[in-house]
Structures are given as structure tokens and as C-alpha cells.
C-alpha positions as CSV (number, residue, x, y, z in Angstrom):
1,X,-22.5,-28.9,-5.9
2,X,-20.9,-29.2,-2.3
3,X,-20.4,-27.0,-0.1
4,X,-16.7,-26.5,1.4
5,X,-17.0,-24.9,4.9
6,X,-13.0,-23.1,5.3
7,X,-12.0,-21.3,8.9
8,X,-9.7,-18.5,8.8
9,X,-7.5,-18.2,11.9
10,X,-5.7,-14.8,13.2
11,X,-2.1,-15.3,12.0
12,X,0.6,-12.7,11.1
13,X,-0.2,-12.7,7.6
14,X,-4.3,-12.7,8.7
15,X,-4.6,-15.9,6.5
16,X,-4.8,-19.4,7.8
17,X,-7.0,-22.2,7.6
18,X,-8.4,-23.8,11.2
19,X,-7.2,-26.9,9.4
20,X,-4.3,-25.7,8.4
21,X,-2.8,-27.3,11.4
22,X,-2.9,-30.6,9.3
23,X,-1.0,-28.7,6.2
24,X,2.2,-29.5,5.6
25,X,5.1,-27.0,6.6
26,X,7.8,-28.3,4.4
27,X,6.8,-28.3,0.8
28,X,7.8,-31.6,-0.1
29,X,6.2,-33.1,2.9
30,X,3.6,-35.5,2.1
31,X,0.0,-34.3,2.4
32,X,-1.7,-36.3,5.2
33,X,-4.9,-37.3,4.2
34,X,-4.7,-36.3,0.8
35,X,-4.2,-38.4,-2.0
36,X,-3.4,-36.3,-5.6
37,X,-4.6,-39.1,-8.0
38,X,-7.5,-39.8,-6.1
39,X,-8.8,-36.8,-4.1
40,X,-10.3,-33.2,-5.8
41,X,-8.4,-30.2,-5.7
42,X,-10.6,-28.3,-2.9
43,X,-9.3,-31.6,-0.2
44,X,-5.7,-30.5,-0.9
45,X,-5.1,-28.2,2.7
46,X,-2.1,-26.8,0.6
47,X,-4.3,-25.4,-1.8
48,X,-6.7,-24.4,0.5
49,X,-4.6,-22.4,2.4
50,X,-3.4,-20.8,-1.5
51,X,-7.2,-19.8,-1.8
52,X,-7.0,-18.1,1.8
53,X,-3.8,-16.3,1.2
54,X,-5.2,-14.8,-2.0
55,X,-8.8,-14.0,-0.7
56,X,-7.4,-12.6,2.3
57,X,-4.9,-10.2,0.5
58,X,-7.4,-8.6,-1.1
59,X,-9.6,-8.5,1.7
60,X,-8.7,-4.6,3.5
61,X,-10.2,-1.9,4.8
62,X,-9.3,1.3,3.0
63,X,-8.4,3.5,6.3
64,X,-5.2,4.6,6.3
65,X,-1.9,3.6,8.4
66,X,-2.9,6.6,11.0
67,X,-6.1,5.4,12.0
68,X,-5.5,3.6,15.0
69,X,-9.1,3.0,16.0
70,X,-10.9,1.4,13.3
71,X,-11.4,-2.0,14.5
72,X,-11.0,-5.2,12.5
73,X,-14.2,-6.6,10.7
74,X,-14.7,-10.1,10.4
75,X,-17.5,-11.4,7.5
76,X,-18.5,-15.1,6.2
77,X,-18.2,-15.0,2.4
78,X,-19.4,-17.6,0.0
79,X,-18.4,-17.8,-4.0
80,X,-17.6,-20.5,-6.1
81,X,-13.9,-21.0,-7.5
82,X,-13.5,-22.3,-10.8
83,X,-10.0,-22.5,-12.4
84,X,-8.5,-19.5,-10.8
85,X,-11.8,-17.1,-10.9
86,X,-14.1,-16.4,-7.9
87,X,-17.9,-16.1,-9.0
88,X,-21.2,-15.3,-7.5
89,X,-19.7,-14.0,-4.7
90,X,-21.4,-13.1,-1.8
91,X,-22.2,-11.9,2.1
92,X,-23.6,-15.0,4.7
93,X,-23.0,-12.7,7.3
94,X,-21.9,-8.8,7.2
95,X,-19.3,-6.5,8.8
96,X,-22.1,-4.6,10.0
97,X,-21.5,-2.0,7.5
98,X,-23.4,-2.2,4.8
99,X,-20.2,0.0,2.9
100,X,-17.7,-2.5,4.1
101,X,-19.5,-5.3,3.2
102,X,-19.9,-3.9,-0.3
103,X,-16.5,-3.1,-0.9
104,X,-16.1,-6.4,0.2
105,X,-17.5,-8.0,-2.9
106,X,-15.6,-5.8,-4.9
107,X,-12.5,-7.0,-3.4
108,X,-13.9,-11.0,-4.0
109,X,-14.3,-10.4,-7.0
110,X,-10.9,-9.0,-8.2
111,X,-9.4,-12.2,-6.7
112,X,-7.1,-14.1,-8.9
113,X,-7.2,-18.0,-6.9
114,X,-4.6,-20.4,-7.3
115,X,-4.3,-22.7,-10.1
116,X,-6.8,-26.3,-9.8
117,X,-4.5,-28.8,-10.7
118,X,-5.2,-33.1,-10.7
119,X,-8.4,-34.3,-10.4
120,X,-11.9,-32.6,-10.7
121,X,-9.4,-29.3,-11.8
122,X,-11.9,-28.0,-14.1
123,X,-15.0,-28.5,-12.0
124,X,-16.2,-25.7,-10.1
125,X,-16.7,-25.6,-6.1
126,X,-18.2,-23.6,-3.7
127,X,-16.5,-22.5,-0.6
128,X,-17.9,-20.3,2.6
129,X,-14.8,-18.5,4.3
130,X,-14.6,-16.8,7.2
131,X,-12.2,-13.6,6.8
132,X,-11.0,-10.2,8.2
133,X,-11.5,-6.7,7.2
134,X,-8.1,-5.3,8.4
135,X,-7.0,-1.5,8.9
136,X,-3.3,-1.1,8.0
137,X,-3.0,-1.0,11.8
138,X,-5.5,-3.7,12.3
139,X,-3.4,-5.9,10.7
140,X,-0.1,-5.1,12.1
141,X,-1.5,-5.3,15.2
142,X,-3.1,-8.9,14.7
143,X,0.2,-10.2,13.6
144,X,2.0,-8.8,16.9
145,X,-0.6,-10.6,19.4
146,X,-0.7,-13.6,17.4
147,X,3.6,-13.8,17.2
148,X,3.1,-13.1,21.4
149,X,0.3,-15.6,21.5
150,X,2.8,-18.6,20.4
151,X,4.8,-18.0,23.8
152,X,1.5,-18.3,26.1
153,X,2.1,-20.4,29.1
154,X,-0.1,-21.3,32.0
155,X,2.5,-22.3,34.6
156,X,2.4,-25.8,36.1
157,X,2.6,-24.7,39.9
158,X,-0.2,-22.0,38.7
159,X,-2.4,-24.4,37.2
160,X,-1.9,-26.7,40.4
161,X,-2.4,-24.1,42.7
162,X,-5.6,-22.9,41.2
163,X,-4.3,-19.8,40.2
164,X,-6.3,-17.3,37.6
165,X,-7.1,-13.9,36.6
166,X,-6.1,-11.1,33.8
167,X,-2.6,-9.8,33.2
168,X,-2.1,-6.4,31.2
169,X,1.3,-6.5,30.0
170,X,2.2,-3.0,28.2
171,X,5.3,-2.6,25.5
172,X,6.3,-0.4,22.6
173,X,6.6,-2.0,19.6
174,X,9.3,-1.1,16.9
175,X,10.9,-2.2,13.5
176,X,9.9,-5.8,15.2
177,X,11.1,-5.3,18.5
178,X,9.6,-5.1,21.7
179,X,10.7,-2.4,24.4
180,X,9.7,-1.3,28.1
181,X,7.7,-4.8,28.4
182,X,6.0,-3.9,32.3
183,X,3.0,-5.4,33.8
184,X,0.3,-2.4,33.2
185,X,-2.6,-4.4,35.7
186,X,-1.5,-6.9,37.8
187,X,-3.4,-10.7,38.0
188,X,-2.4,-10.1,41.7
189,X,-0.8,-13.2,41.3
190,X,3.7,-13.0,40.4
191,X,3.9,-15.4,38.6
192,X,1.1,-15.3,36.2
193,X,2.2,-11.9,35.8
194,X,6.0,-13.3,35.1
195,X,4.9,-15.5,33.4
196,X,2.9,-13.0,30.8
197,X,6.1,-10.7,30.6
198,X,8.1,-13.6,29.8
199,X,5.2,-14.4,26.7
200,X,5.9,-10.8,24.9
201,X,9.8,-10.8,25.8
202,X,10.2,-14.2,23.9
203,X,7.7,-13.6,20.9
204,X,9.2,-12.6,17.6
205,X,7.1,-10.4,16.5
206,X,6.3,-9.1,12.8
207,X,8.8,-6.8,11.0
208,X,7.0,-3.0,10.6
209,X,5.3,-2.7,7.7
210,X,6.8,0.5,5.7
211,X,3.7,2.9,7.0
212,X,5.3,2.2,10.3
213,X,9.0,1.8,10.0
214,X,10.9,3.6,12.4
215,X,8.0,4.9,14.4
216,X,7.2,3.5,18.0
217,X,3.5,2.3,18.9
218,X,2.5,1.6,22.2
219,X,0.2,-1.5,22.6
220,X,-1.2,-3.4,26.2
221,X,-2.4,-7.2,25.5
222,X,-3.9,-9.0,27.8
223,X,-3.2,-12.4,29.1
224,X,-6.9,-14.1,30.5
225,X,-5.9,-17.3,32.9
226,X,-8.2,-19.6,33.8
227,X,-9.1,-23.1,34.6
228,X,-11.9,-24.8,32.8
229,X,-13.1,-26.3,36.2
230,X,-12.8,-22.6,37.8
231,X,-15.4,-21.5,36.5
232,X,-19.5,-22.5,34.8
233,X,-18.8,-19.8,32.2
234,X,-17.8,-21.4,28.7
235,X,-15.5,-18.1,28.0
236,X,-15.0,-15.5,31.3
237,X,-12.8,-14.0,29.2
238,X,-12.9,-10.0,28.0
239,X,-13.3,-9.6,24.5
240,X,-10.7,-7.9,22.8
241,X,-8.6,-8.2,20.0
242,X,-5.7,-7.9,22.4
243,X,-7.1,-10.8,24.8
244,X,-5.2,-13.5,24.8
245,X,-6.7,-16.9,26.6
246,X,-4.5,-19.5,28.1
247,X,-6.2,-22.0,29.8
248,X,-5.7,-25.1,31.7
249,X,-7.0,-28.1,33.7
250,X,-7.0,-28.8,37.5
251,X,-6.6,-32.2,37.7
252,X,-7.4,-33.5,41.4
253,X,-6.1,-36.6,42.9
């Protein structure tokens, strides 16, 4: 039996494959590289991404909506799927918390997948995913930074100059909206730090889940610049959920 190797990417809903960027956004568009009367269920990316949506739904953390500081969890998770049933599940690599990774199997376990349909539909296949443990917070907050992360922007005259460093951009988030967008640390540099305000005025960001409607939640992201031939370091990044990395090219004549 093959082995199906599927990358989940932070996106509002917490679910998305990293080659979902090949799946199909209208659902009558044709399926590049993807032939139903030819090719098994498991190469379909639109069914793939089904799998993800359903794993990752019942993929949570049990915290509740006040805990602000639980952190999100990410594990690798391998099972095989066979005709809308997950079995064998089981941890490749942990939360760290022996609990959380428990409960994880639990949750793997109660998943109902999508339908096989067309060829090989009753044969079963292994996947390995990578997914998130999400707070209630966790989650909402993922989806905010990833709505803002759509606007990044590294600035021609910026990338041209050589310009780089860390923006902290500071807001209040509410019923979707964002609010009293200022720069909390400056890149020392205006127009990266424009540039970052302009990122979270522009995003539409995720409507409040119910735990949180009507209630205001102050959140800082930060917006890392910087040019790959800037630095030796693969990532200078911070690490953060909240990071956000935009990076560029200096191209010298």
C-alpha cells in the first residue's frame, strides 16, 4: 500500500492542503492533472482537501474560548481511509503532550471522511497529514493572521533600497473588523512600517466566532522583512504564530 504524504497550511478554516494551490476554486473547474476515469480517488486535490476539512474539524483542543494562552499544537498523523472510515490511526510525531496527542486519536478516529468515488473507490489508502491542535482562540486567531497575511507586500523602492527589519503592528479585533491599527515597534524604516499598517487595514478578516461576538481582543502581528541575499540565515525570522514573513530579492545590475 502507498503512502500519501498531505501538508496542511494555516488558513482561516485551519484546513488546506500545501497543494491545494493546484485545486480548483470554482467547482466545475476542471481538475488539472487529474483525470476521473483514469486516476484513484486519493490524486483528486478536491478530495483531498474534503479529507483535510473533515480531519481537521475534528482535530481541537478542549480549552475553552477564555483561554487566551494555550498555544496551537501541530502533530503528523497517519491512518488509512477506506470508504469514508479512518483506521489504524496513529501519532508520527506528537504535540508534546502525551494527553493531547491521545485525545488526538480519539478525535481521528470519530472522523467521518468524504465519500471515494471513480476508480480504486473501494480500495483503502494510507495518508500522513500534518494538522493543528487549535484552542477556540487559537483558531480564531490563525484565521485573522492568515486573512492579514494575503495583503503582505514588500515594497519595490524597499526591496531596491535594501531595506529590512520587524514591524509590530497592533489592532483590536471585532465582529470582523479591525480598529486602532498603529505601529506598536517600529522597523525604523516608514515605509515598511506603512507598508505593514496598510497589510492589516486591507485584510478581511474572519467573522467572530459566537464565543467572541461582540467582545473586542487586542492582538500585535508582526511583519519580518528581509531579503534573501541580506542575510546567510535560511529563516532570521522570530518564531511566532503572529510572524508574518515577507520576503524579497535584490537583484543587482
Amino acid at each position: 500500500m502507498s503512502s500519501r504524504v498531505l501538508r496542511l497550511a494555516l488558513l482561516a478554516s485551519l484546513s488546506c492542503l500545501a497543494a491545494c494551490a493546484s485545486a480548483p476554486k470554482d467547482i466545475n473547474e476542471p481538475i488539472a492533472n487529474f483525470d476521473s476515469s483514469k486516476d484513484p480517488y486519493w490524486q483528486n486535490p478536491r478530495w483531498d482537501l474534503s479529507l483535510l476539512n473533515a480531519v481537521q474539524a475534528a482535530v481541537h483542543n478542549p480549552a475553552g474560548p477564555a483561554d487566551t494562552s494555550t498555544p496551537i499544537y501541530h502533530a503528523t498523523v497517519k491512518f488509512t481511509y477506506l470508504q469514508g472510515v479512518i483506521q489504524y490511526p496513529e501519532i508520527v510525531t506528537g504535540t508534546g503532550e502525551a494527553k493531547l496527542d491521545e485525545l488526538m486519536l480519539h478525535q481521528l478516529a470519530s472522523v467521518q471522511g468524504p465519500q471515494a468515488t471513480g476508480i480504486d473507490a473501494d480500495k483503502p489508502h494510507e495518508f500522513v497529514l500534518d494538522v493543528l491542535m487549535a484552542t477556540p482562540f487559537g483558531a480564531l486567531q490563525d484565521g485573522i493572521y492568515t486573512a492579514i497575511n494575503s495583503w503582505k507586500i514588500y515594497p519595490k523602492d524597499a526591496v531596491i533600497s535594501g531595506s529590512i527589519g520587524n514591524t509590530t503592528v497592533g489592532f483590536d479585533y471585532s465582529d470582523g473588523r479591525a480598529s486602532d491599527i498603529a505601529v506598536a515597534q517600529s522597523s525604523k524604516d516608514k515605509l515598511l512600517d506603512k507598508t505593514s499598517v496598510y497589510s492589516v487595514t486591507r485584510a478581511t478578516l474572519p467573522q467572530a466566532p459566537i464565543p467572541y461576538a461582540g467582545k473586542t481582543l487586542h492582538m500585535e502581528v508582526i511583519f519580518c522583512y528581509y531579503l534573501w541575499q541580506s542575510t546567510k540565515s535560511k529563516d532570521p525570522c522570530p518564531v511566532g504564530a503572529n510572524v508574518i514573513e515577507v520576503t524579497g530579492t535584490r537583484i543587482r545590475y
